[in-house]
C-alpha positions as CSV (number, residue, x, y, z in Angstrom):
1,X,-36.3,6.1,-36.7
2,X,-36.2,3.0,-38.7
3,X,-38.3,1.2,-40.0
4,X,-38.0,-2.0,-38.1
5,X,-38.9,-0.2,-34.8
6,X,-42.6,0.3,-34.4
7,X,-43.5,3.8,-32.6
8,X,-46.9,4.0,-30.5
9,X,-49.6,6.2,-31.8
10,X,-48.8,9.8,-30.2
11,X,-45.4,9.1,-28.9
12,X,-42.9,11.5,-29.2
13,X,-39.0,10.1,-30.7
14,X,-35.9,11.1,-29.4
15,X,-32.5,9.7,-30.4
16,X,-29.2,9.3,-29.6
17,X,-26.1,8.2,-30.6
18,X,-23.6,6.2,-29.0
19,X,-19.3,5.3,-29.4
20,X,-17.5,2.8,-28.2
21,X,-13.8,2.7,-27.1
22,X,-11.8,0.8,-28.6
23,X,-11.2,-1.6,-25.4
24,X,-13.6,-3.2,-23.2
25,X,-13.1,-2.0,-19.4
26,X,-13.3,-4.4,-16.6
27,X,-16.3,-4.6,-14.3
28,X,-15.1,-6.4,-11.0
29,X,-18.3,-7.8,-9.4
30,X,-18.8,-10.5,-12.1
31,X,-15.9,-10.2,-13.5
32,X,-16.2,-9.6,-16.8
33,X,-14.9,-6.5,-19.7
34,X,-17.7,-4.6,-21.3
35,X,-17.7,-1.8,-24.1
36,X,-19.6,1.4,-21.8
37,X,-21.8,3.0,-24.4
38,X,-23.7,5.2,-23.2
39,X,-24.9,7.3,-20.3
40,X,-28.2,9.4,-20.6
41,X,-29.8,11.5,-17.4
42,X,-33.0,13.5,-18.0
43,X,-36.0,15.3,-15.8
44,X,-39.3,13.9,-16.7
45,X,-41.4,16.4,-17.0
46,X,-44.7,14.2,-17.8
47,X,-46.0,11.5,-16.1
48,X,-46.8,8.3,-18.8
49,X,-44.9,5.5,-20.1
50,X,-42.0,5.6,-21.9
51,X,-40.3,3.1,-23.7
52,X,-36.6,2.6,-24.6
53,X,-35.5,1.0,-27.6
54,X,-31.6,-0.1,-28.7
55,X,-30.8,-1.3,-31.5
56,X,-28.0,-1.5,-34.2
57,X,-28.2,-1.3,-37.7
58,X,-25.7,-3.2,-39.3
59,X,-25.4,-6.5,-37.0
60,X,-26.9,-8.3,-33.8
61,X,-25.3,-8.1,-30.5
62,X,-25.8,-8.3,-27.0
63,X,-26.0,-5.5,-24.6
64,X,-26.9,-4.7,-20.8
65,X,-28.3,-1.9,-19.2
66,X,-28.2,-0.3,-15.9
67,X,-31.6,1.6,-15.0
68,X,-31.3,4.4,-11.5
69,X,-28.2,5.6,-9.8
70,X,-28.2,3.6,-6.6
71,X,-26.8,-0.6,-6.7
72,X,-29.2,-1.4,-3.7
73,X,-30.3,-5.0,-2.9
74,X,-32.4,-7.1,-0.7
75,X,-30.8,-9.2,1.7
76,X,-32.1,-12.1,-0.6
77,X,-30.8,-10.6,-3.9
78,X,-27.1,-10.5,-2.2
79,X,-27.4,-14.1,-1.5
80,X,-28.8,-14.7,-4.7
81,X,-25.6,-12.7,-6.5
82,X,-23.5,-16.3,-7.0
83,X,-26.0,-17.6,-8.9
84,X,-26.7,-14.4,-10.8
85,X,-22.9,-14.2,-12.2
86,X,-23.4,-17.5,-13.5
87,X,-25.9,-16.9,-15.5
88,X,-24.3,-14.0,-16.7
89,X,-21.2,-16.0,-17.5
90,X,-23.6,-18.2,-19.9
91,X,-25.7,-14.7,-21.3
92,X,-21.8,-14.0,-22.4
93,X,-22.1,-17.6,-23.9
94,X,-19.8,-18.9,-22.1
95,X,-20.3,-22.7,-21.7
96,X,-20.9,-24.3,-18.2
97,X,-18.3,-26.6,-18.2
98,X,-15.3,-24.3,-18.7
99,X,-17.1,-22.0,-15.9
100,X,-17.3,-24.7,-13.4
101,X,-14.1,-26.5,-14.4
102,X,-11.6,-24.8,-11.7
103,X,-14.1,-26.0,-8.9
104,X,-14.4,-29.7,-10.3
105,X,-10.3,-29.3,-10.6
106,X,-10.0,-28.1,-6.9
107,X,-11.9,-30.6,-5.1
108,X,-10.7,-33.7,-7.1
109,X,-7.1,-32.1,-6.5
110,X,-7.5,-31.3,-3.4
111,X,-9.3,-34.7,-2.2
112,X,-6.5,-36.7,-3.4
113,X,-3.8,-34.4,-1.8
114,X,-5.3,-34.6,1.8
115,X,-6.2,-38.8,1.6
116,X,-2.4,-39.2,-0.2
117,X,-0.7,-36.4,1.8
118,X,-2.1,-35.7,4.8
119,X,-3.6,-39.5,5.4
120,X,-6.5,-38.3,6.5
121,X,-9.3,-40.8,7.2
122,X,-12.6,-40.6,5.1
123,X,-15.0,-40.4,8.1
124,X,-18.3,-38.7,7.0
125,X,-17.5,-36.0,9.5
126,X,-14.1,-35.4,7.6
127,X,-15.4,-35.6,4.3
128,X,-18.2,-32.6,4.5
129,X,-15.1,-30.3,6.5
130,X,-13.4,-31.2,3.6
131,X,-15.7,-30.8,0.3
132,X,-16.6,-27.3,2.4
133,X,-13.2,-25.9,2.5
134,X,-12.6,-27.5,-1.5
135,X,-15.9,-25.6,-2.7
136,X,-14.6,-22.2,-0.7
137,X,-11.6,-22.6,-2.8
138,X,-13.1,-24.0,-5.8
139,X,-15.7,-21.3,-6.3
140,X,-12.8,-18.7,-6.0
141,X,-10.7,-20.1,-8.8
142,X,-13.9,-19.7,-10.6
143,X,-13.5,-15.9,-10.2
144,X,-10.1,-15.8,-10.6
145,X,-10.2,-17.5,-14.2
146,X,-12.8,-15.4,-15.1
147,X,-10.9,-12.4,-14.4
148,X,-8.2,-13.5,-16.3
149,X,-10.1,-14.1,-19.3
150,X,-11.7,-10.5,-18.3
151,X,-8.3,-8.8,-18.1
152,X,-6.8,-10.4,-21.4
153,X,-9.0,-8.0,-23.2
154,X,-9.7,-5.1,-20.9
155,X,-8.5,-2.1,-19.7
156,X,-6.9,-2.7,-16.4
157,X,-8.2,-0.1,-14.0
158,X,-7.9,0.5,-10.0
159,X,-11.4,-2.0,-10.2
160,X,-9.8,-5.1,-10.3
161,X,-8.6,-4.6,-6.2
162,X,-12.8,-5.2,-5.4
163,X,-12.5,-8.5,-7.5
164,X,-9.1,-9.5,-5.4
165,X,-11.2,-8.7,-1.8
166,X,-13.9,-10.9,-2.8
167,X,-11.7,-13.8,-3.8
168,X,-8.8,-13.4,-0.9
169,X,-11.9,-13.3,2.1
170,X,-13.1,-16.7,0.5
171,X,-9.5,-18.2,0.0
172,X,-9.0,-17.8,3.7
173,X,-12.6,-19.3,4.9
174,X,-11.3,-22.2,2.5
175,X,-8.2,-23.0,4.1
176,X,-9.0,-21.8,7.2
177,X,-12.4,-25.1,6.7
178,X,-9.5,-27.0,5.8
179,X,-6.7,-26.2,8.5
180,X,-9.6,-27.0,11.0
181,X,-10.8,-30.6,9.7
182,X,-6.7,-32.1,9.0
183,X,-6.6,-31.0,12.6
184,X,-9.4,-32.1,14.9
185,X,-9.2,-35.4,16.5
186,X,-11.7,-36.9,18.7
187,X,-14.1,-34.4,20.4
188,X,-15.2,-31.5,18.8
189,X,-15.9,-28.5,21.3
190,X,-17.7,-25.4,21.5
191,X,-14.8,-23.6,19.6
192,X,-14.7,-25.6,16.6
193,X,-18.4,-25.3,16.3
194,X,-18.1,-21.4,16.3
195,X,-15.4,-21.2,14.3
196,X,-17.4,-23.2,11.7
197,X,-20.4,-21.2,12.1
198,X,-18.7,-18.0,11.5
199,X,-17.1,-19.5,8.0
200,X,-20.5,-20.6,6.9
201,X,-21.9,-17.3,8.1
202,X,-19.5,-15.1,6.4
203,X,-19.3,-17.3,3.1
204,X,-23.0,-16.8,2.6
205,X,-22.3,-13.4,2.8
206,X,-19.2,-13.0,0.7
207,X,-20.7,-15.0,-1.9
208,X,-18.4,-18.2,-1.1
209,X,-19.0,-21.7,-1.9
210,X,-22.3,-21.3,-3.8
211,X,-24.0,-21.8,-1.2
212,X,-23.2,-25.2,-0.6
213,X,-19.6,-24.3,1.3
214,X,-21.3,-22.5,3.9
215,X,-24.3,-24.6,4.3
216,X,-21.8,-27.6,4.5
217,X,-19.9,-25.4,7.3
218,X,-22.8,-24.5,9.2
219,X,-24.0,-28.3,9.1
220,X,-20.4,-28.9,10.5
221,X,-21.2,-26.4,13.5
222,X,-24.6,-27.9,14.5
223,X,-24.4,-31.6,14.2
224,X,-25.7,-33.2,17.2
225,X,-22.3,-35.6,17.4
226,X,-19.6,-35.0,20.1
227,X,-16.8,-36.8,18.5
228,X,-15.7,-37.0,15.0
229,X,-17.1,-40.0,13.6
């Protein structure tokens, strides 16, 4: 061992070694590329604690590691994921502006487009359908441009069709937020409630909107107004 690493009194030392390819691979759920080091599987024999150490000798780095066999999560920690992958984005030191800029892009974009284009009138009703469906698309184009910067260095592998389901299902609650509010006029029924319901619902879920898309939608399904106002 060396002599940086302290060793507890009575502790037994094993080591091992690890290689890296010479490309990243990609990892769809974030996305991002990372160099795969190492895989170790033992049978503990003795019950104790045990401590794992990594380190380098030659330079500083940052690494991850993945502890069990099974990805399992809480209801909460799947709702939680969004916010999780950007903080990950900044652990790879990426800064917040660049990670947020394709959401800040889509809803200024797509604001203008529908007041210039599509004349639609800024009623407060109108405006939350609208920042909903912007978000939904927003927070996408967030994953996208990460998985381009992912891709430009990585392996491309069979992976990257997880990282297109979870941005296709939001792109269609996105336009499908945004098809709905350019279109209603005057009362809003019992369908248009649902139908905003089950975006919120299934953004929360999919990881849409940070959280904000699909709360916005669900606000959109339980407001106590019968006409658009």
């Amino acid at each position: 061992m060396p002599d940086f690493i302290e060793v507890p009194n009575g502790a037994g030392v094993t080591i091992m070694e690890s290689s890296r390819s010479d490309r990243p691979e990609y990892e769809p759920f974030t996305p991002s590329s990372y160099y795969y080091l190492f895989d170790f599987e033992k049978e503990i024999q003795t019950s104790g604690t045990y401590y794992l150490v990594i380190y380098q000798y030659t330079s500083e780095g940052r690494y991850a590691m993945a502890v069990g066999y099974k990805e399992e999560f809480t209801i909460l920690e799947w709702l939680k994921i969004p916010v999780d992958v950007i903080e990950i984005h900044q652990w790879e030191e990426k800064p917040l502006y660049l990670i947020f800029a394709p959401l800040i892009v889509t809803v200024i974009v797509g604001f203008v487009l529908l007041i210039w284009k599509f004349k639609m009138k800024l009623t407060i009703f109108r405006v939350l359908g609208a920042s909903a469906g912007l978000i939904y698309l927003g927070t996408r184009f967030m994953i996208l441009m990460q998985m381009i910067i992912a891709l430009s260095s990585s392996i491309f592998n069979s992976l990257i069709l997880l990282s297109i389901i979870f941005v296709v299902i939001p792109l269609l609650l996105g336009f499908a937020s945004l098809r709905k509010i350019t279109r209603i006029d005057g009362e809003i029924s019992m369908r248009d409630r649902f139908v905003w319901l089950t975006i919120g619902v299934l953004g929360l879920f999919t990881w849409s909107g940070l959280f904000l898309g699909p709360v916005l939608s669900i606000l959109l399904a339980l407001n106590p107004y019968k006409e658009v106002s």
